[in-house]
N, C-alpha and C positions, 0 to 999 in steps of 0.2 A: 671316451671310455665306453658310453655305453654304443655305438656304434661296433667298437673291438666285441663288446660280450656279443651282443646280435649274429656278427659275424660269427663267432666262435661256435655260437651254438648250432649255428646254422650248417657250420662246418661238420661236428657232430653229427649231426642227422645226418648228411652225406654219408658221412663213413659209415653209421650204423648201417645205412642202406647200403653200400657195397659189401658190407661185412653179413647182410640178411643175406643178400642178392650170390654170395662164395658160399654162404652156408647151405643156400638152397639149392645151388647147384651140386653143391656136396651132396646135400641131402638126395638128389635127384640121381646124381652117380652109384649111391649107397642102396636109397631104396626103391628099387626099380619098379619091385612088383605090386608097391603099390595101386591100390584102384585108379583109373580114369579122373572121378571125380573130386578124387582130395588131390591130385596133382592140377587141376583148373585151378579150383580154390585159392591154392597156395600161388600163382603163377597173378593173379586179380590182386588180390593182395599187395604183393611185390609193386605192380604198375597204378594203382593209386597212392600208394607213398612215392613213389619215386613221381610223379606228378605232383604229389605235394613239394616235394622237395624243391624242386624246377618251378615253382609258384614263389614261394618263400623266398628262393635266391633273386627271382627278377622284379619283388617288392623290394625286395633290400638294395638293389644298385638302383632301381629308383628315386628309394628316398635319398640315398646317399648324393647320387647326381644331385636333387635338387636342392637339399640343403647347401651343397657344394656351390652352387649358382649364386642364391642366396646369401654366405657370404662372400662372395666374389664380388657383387654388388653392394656390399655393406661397405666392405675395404675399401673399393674404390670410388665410392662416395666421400668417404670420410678420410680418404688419402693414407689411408697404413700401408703397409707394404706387404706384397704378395708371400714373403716368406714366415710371415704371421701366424699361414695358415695351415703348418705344419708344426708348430707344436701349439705349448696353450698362450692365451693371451696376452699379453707382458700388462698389466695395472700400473697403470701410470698416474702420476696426480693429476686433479681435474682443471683443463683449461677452459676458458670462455669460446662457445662455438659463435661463429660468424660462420656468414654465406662467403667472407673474401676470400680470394685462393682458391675456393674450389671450382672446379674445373669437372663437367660435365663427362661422365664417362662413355662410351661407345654401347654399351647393352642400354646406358640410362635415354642415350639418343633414341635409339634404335624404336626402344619403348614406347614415347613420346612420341616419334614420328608415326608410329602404327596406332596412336591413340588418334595423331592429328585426321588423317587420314579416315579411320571410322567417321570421325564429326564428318569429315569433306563428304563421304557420302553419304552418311545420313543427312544433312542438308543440301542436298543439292535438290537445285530445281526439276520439276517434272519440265521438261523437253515434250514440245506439242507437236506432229508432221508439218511438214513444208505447206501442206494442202492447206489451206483455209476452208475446204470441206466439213473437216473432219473437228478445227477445234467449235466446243459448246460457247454461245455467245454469253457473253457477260452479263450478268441482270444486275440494272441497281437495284439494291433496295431505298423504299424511301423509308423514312422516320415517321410512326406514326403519330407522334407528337405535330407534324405539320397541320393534320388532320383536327385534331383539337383546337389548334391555335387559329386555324379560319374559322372554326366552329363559334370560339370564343369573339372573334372580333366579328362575326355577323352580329350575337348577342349583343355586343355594345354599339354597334351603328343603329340596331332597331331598337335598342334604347334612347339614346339621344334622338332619335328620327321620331320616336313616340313624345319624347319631352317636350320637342319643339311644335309638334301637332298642336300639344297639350295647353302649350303658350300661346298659340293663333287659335286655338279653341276659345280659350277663356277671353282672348282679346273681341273674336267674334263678337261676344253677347252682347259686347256694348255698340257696336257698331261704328267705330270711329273713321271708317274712311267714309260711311253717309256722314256726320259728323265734319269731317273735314269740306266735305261742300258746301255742304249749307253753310259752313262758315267763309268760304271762299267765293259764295254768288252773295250773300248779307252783308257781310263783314266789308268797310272800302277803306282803303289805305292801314291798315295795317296786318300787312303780309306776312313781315317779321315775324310780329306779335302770334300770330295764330301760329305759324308754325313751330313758332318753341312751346307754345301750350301743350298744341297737337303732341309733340313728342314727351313733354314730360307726362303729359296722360297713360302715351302709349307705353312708356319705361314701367307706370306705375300700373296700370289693370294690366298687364302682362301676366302676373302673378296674384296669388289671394291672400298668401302670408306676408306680412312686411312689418320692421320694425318698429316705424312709427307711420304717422299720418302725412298723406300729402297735403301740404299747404304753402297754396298758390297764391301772391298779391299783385292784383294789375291796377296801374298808378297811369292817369293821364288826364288832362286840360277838360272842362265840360266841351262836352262834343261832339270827343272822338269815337263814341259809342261802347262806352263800356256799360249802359244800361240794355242797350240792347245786346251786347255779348252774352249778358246773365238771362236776359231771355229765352234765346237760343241754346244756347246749353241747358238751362233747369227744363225747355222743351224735349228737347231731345233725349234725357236721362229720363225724364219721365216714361218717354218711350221705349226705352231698352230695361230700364229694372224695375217701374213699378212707381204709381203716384206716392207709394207711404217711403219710399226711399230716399224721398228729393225734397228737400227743403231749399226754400227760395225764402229770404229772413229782410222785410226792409221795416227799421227801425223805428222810421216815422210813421209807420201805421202796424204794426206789433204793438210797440210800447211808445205811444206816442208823449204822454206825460210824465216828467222826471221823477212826480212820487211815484210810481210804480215800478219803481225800476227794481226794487228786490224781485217783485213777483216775476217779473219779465225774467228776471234772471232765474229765477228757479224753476218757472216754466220752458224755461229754453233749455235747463240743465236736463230736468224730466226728459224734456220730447227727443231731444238727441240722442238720449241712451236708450231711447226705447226705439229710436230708427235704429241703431247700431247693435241692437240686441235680435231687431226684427230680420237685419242683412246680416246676422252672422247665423240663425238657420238657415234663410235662402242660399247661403254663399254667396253671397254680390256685396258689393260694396256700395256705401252711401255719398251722397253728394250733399254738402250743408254750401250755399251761395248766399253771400252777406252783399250785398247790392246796397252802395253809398255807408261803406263803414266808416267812414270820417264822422259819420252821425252817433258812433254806438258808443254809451256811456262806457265808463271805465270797469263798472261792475260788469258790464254784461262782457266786456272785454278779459276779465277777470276769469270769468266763467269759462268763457271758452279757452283762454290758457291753460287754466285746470284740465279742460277735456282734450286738448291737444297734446298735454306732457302725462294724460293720466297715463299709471302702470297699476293700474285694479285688473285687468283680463288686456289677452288679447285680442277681443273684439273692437275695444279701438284705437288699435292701431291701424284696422282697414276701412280707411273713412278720406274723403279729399274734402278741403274744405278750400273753397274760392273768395275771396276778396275783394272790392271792386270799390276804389273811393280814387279821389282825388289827391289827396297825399301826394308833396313833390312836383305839384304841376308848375312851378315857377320854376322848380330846374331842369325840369322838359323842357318850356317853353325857352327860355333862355339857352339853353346847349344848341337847342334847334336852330334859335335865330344868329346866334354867332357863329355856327359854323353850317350855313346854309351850302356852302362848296364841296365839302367835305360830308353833308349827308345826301347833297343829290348824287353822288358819286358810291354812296354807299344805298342811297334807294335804288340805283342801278345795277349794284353787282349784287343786293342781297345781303350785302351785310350787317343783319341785324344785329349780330352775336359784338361788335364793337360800339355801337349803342351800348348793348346793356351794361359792358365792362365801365366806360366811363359814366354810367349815370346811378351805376346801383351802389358804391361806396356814399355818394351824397344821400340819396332816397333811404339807405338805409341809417344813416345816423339821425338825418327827421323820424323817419320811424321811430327809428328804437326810445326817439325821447317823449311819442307821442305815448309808446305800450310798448312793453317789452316782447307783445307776443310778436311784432314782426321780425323778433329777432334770428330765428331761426327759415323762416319763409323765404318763397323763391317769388323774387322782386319780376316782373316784367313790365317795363313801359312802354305805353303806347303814345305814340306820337302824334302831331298835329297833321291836321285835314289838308292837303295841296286843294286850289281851285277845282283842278281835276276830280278830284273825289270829291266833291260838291256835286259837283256837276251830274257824276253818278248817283248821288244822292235823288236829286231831282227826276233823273232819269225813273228810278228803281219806284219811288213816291208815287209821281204819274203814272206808271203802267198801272200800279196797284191799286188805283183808285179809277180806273177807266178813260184817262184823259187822253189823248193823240200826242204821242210824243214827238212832240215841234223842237227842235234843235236852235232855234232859234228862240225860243218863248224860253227854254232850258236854258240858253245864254245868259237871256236878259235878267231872271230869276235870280242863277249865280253870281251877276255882276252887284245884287241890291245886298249879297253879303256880304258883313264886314272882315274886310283882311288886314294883317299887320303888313308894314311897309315890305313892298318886294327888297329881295337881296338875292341879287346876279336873275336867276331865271325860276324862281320859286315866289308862291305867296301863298301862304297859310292862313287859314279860314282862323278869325278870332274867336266864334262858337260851334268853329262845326257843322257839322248837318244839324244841330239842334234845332234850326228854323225852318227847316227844311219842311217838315210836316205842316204847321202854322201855313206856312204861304201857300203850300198847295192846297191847303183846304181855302181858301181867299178864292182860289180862281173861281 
C-alpha cells in the first residue's frame, strides 16, 4: 500500500508537470510580448522540476526492484510460492522450522559462490618469478631466549667449577698427598689400612661444616705399628695446622695414677674445647690421637663421649679424633691364621675392604662391651707383619742409624724373630718389628 501511494503521488507530480509544462506553452502562445527575461525564468523553472521529477521516478523503481529481489529470496528460502507475492500474505499458524527440505535456491547459490571466491582471492598465495634472482632469501630468526640459556648454564658450570676448586683448596692445607708418602715409605705391610684411612680423611677435610666428628679406631696385634702410625700423623698435622691443634693423649704418662683420674678428666675436658674453640677461628680443624686407648680409664672414656655426641655449638662437630689400641687383636690374629690362602690372595689383589667386612661385626661387639663410645666409630684393622716386612723393617732401622745395609746380616736378623707356624707360603711375625729397634741398637 504504501508503495501504491508513492507511486500515486509520484504520478501527480508528472501530471502537474505536463499540466505547468501546456499552461506555459499556453502562457507563451498568449503572451508574446512579454520581456526576454521573465520568458528564460519561466522556461528554468519548468526543466528543474521536470528533473526533479525524472529523479523521484528512478528512486522509486529502484527501491521497488530491490525490495522485489528481496522478497524473492525470502520466498524461496522458506519455500512459499511465487504467487504470494501478488497480493498480501496469507497467516498461517505457526509451524517448527527445521533446515529439512530446504533446498538451496539459485540467487542463494549464486551469492555464496561470489562470497567463496572473494575468500579464494583474498587468500591466495603471493606467487614469486621463475628466476631465483629475484626471490628475498629467508632469514631465520633465532629466539633470544637461546641466548639466556647459555648465559645461564655458563653461570652454573663456573659455579660448581668454583666449588670444586673450593674443595681441593681446603683439602690443600692439609696436605694429604705428602701425608700419603710418608705413610707409604714408614708405614710396611699395611697398605690396606692406610689407604682407607687416607680416604676417610680425604671424605672428611674436604669440607669445614659437618655434622658430627670424625672418629677413627685402628685395632691390631703389638707390632704392627700403630705407635708409630700416631707418630707420623700427630707430625705431620702439626705441620699443616699448627702445634696448639694436635693433641697426641698417651694415658700412662697424662694420667698415670688412678686417683687422678677426675682431674685428668676435667683437664682433658678443658684442653679439648679450648683446641676446638681455638680451630674454629682459624677455620681448621683439630686432631685429638689417643695412642694405646685400651689403657684409658672409663671416666676419661666418659668424657670423651660426651665431647664426641656433644650438640652445645657447632665447633665440635669439626674435630677427627684417632684411636689406637689393641682391642680385638685375637680375632685378627686368628682370621689371619685360618685363612692364610684366602688373604695371600687378597694381599695380592688388594682387597683390603673384605677384611674389614668380616672382621668389623666381631671387633665391634668387643668394643661396644669395653665403652659404648666405639659404638658409632669407623673400625680399621691392621694386620699381622709377613717375614717380608721384617725384613723391611731392618732394612729402613739400618739406614737410619748409618749401618751398611748387608742383605745378608738383614736375613740373619729376621730369621732370630719369632714367627707363628707357616701355613702354605706365609709366616707372620709374633711381635712385629717391635724388636726391630732393640737389635739394631745391639750391633
Amino acid at each position: 500500500m504504501e508503495d501504491q501511494d508513492v507511486y500515486d503521488r509520484l504520478l501527480g507530480s508528472q501530471a502537474d508537470g505536463e499540466t505547468v509544462e501546456e499552461k506555459e506553452e499556453k502562457s507563451e502562445g498568449e503572451v508574446e510580448p512579454r520581456a526576454s527575461g521573465s520568458c528564460a525564468q519561466s522556461f528554468s523553472q519548468f526543466s528543474t522540476s521536470l528533473r526533479a521529477v525524472h529523479r523521484i521516478r528512478q528512486k522509486y523503481q529502484a527501491m521497488k526492484k530491490r525490495r522485489l529481489e528481496l522478497a524473492g529470496l525470502e520466498v524461496g528460502g522458506l519455500g512459499f510460492g511465487a504467487g504470494s507475492l501478488t497480493g498480501a500474505p496469507v497467516r498461517t499458524s505457526p509451524k517448527i522450522f527445521t533446515f529439512e527440505g530446504l533446498t538451496p535456491s539459485s540467487s542463494s547459490l549464486a551469492f555464496s559462490s561470489s562470497l567463496m571466491q572473494k575468500k579464494k582471492k583474498r587468500s591466495r598465495r603471493v606467487m614469486f618469478p621463475s628466476g631465483g634472482g629475484y626471490r628475498a632469501p629467508v632469514i631465520k630468526e633465532h629466539s633470544r631466549a637461546r641466548h639466556c640459556l647459555f648465559f645461564l648454564c655458563t653461570i652454573l658450570f663456573l659455579q660448581v667449577y668454583n666449588a670444586i676448586e673450593n674443595l681441593d683448596d681446603h683439602v690443600l692445607k692439609y696436605d694429604l698427598e705428602g701425608l700419603e708418602k710418608t705413610l707409604r715409605r714408614e708405614v710396611f705391610g699395611q697398605q690396606g689400612a692406610m689407604d682407607a684411612l687416607l680416604a676417610q680423611l680425604r671424605d672428611y677435610l674436604s669440607t669445614y661444616v659437618h655434622s658430627k666428628p670424625l672418629v677413627l679406631s685402628l685395632h691390631g696385634p703389638s707390632g704392627v705399628g700403630k705407635s708409630h702410625l700416631g707418630r707420623l700423623l700427630a707430625g705431620h698435622f702439626r705441620s699443616v695446622v699448627g702445634e696448639a691443634l694436635v693433641l697426641q693423649y698417651y694415658v700412662l704418662h697424662h694420667c698415670p695414677l688412678e686417683e687422678d683420674v677426675w682431674r685428668c678428666s676435667r683437664a682433658l675436658s678443658i684442653l679439648v674445647s679450648e683446641m676446638v674453640l681455638q680451630a674454629e677461628e682459624e677455620e681448621k680443624i683439630p686432631v685429638f690421637i689417643f695412642d694405646e686407648s685400651e689403657h684409658l680409664y672409663p671416666e676419661l672414656l666418659d668424657v670423651l663421649r660426651d665431647l664426641v655426641h656433644s650438640k652445645r655449638s657447632s665447633e665440635y662437630m669439626n674435630a677427627v679424633y684417632l684411636f689406637l689400641s689393641n682391642h680385638g687383636h685375637t680375632h685378627i690374629t686368628k682370621h689371619l691364621l685360618y685363612n692364610s690362602s684366602s688373604n695371600f690372595m687378597m694381599s695380592a689383589s688388594g682387597t683390603y675392604g673384605n677384611l674389614v667386612k668380616e672382621l668389623t661385626p666381631l671387633l665391634r661387639n668387643t668394643l661396644e662391651n669395653v665403652h659404648p663410645l666405639w659404638a658409632e666409630a669407623e673400625l680399621l684393622p691392621l694386620t699381622l707383619l709377613e717375614k717380608s716386612h721384617v725384613v723391611e723393617c731392618f732394612l729402613d732401622e739400618m739406614t737410619r742409624e748409618g749401618f751398611y745395609p748387608d742383605h745378608t746380616n738383614i736375613e740373619r736378623l729376621a730369621g732370630e724373630i719369632e714367627y707363628y707356624p707357616a701355613v702354605g707360603e706365609l709366616e707372620y711375625a709374633v711381635t712385629g718389628c717391635k724388636q726391630v729397634v732393640a737389635r739394631v741398637n745391639l750391633l
